[in-house]
N, C-alpha and C positions, 0 to 999 in steps of 0.2 A: 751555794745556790744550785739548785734540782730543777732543771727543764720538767717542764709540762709534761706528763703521760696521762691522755686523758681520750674517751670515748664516749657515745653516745648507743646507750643500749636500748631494746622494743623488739617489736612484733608489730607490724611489719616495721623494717626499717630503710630500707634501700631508699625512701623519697625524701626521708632527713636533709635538711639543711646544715644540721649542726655544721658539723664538718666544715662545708665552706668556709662558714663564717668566725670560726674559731680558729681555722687556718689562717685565714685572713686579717684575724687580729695580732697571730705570732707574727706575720711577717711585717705590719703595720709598724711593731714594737723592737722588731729584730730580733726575733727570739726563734733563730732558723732552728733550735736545736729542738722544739716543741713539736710536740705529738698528736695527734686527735683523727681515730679510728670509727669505726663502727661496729657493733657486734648483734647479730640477730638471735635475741630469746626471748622466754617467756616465762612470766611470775615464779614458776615452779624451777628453775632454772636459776633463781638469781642469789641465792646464798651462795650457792658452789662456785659460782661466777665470781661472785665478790671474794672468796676465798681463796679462789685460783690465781688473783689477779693484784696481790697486795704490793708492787711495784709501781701501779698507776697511783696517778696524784687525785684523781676524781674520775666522778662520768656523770655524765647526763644522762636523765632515765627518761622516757616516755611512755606513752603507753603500751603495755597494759601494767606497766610497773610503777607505777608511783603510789599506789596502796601499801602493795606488799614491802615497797623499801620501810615505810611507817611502822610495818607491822615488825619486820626485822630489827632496825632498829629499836623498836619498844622490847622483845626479845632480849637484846643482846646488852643493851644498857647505853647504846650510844647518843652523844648530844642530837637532842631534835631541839633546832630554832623554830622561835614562836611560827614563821611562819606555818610549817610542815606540823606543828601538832595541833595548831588550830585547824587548818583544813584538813586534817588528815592526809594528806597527798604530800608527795616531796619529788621533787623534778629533780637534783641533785646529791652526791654522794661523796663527798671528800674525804681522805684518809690521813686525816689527822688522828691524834689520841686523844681521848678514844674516834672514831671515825663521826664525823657529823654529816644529816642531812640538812636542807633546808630544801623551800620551794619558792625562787625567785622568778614566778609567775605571777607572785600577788606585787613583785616589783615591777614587772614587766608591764602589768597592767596601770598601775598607778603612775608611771614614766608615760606608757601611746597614752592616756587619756590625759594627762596636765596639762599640755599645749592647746589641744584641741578646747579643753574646757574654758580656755582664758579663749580662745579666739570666737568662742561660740557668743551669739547675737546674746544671751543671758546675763552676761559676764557684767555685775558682780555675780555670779553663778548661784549663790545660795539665798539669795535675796526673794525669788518669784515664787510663785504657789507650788510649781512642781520642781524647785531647785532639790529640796531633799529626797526626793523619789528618784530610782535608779529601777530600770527593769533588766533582768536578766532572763537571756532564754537559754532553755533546758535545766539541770540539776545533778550532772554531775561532776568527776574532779575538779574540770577546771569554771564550772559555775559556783566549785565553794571557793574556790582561789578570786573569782570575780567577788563576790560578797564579802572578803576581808580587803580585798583592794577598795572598794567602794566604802568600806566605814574609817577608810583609813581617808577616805576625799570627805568625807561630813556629811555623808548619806545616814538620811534614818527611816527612810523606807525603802521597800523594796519589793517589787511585784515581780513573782517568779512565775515565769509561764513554761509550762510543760504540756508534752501529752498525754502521758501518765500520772497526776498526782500521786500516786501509793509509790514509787520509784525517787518522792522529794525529801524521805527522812530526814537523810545525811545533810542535804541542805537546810532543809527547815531547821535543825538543833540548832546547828551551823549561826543561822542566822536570830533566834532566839538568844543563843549566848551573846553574840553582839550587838542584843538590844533592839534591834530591828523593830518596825512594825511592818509584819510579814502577810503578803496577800499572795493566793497559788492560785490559778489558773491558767484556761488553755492557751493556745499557742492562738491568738485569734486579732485580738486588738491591744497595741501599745499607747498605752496614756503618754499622757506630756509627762515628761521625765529630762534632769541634768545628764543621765549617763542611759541606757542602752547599749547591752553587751550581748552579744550571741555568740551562746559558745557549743551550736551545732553545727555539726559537719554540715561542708558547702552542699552538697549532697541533697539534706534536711531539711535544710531551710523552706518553711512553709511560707506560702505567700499571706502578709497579714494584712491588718487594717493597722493605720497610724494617723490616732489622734498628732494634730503639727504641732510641734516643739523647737527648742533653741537649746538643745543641750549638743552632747557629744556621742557616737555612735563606733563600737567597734563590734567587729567581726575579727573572731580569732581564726578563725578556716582563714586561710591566706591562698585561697584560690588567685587566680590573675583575676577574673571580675567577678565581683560581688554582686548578687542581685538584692541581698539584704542591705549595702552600703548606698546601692543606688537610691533604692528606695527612703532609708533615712535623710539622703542627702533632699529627695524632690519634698521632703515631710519638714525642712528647716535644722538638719543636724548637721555638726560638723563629721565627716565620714574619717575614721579612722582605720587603714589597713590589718589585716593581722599580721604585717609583715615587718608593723610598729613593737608590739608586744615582743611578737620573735627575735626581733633585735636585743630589743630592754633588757627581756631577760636573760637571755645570753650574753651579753655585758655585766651583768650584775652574777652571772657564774665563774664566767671567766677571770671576776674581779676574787673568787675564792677559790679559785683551783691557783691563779698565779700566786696569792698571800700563802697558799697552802706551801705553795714550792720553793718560793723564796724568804719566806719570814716576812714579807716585807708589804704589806697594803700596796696597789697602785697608787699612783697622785689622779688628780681628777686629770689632769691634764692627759694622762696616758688613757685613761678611761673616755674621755671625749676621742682621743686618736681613735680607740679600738672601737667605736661604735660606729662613729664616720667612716673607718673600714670594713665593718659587719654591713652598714646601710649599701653602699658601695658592691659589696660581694652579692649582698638579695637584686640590686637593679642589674649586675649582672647576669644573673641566671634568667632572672625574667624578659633579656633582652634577645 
């Protein structure tokens, strides 16, 4: 059995959470001999990086990396899980043989929104007029990670709202191959919808109109307040953190960088520990 060497690579990177909360799960677990670093580069940087560093168990990639791991990977012949080649994006990197990626962002997402979907006013959720509509705002990486999350909940439509249409390719294929029925427009008004996702920086966020609904609402920016969650919540949604996703999915990495090291799957059991200890570590920070 091989402790943990693992990092979380990007541009920028110094406001990463990883870290804490991956830390937080070795010691949840007892696993004092485990590792989890940071390393600051950029797309043009990450083959030699991965080739410099074949002692680590994995890493976490962020942006601006999660194309380029896709493309490397297709390159070099290494396993891509459905996840990462349906979206094209891969948030993870483990160095098995051959090395695989995956992108458990579309896990991340499908974990913060279950709960909220069953607790939202809707619920049986797929039953009302707008149960199968899901809007997503913006169109890139991680709006095609929301669009296979979302067909994976029983969504068969999907209103993408952008500022730029000509910028929605990659999503629109995206959502075409999943069968979708796909509507693009501005960022202006949200229909009644079971899911609403935005996946623009807290920054971004434009002030919208929203038709009222009874579905569920995240915001992946994990700013401390959201003026998009508030808003969904005064509109009748259930408000989901992006501080929800950022758990998930780092649980569901963690759950492949330790099978990486040890042979051995987690039990749910240990997996329920190390999220309650990620949840734990994010109230920390924000406190």
């Amino acid at each position: 059995m091989s402790p943990v060497r693992a990092a979380v690579l990007g541009r920028p990177i110094a406001h990463s959470l990883s870290p804490a909360l991956h830390r937080a799960a070795f010691s949840a677990l007892g696993l004092g001999d485990g590792e989890y670093t940071r390393a600051e580069l950029g797309s043009e940087d990450l083959a030699d990086f991965l080739d410099a560093h074949p002692e680590h168990t994995g890493f976490s990639l962020t942006m601006p990396l999660k194309e380029r791991l896709v493309d490397l990977a297709r390159e070099r012949g290494w396993r891509i899980e459905e996840t990462a080649e349906a979206t094209g994006v891969a948030n993870t990197y483990v160095a098995t043989t051959p090395p695989t990626v995956a992108n458990t962002d579309v896990d991340g997402i499908v974990r913060a929104l279950t709960p909220a979907l069953a607790e939202s006013d809707s619920a049986p959720w797929l039953t009302s007029d707008s149960a199968s509509r899901a809007t997503i705002l913006g169109a890139g990486a991680t709006a095609r990670s929301a669009l296979l999350a979302c067909h994976r909940l029983g969504i068969t439509e999907v209103d993408l709202l952008v500022r730029n249409p000509s910028r929605a390719q990659s999503a629109a294929e995206l959502a075409d191959r999943l069968g979708f029925a796909l509507s693009i427009g501005q960022l202006s008004t949200i229909r009644p919808s079971a899911i609403v996702v935005s996946t623009l920086p807290a920054e971004a966020a434009p002030a919208l109109s929203w038709d009222a609904g009874s579905g569920a609402a995240l915001d992946v920016a994990y700013a401390a307040d959201s003026a998009f969650l508030a808003s969904a919540a005064a509109h009748g949604y259930v408000p989901v953190p992006g501080t929800a996703m950022l758990v998930e999915q780092a649980v569901a990495q963690f759950a492949l960088f330790l099978t990486a090291a040890t042979g051995t799957e987690p039990t749910d059991a240990q997996l329920e520990t190390v999220a309650a200890a990620m949840h734990s570590a994010v109230l920390d920070r924000a406190s």
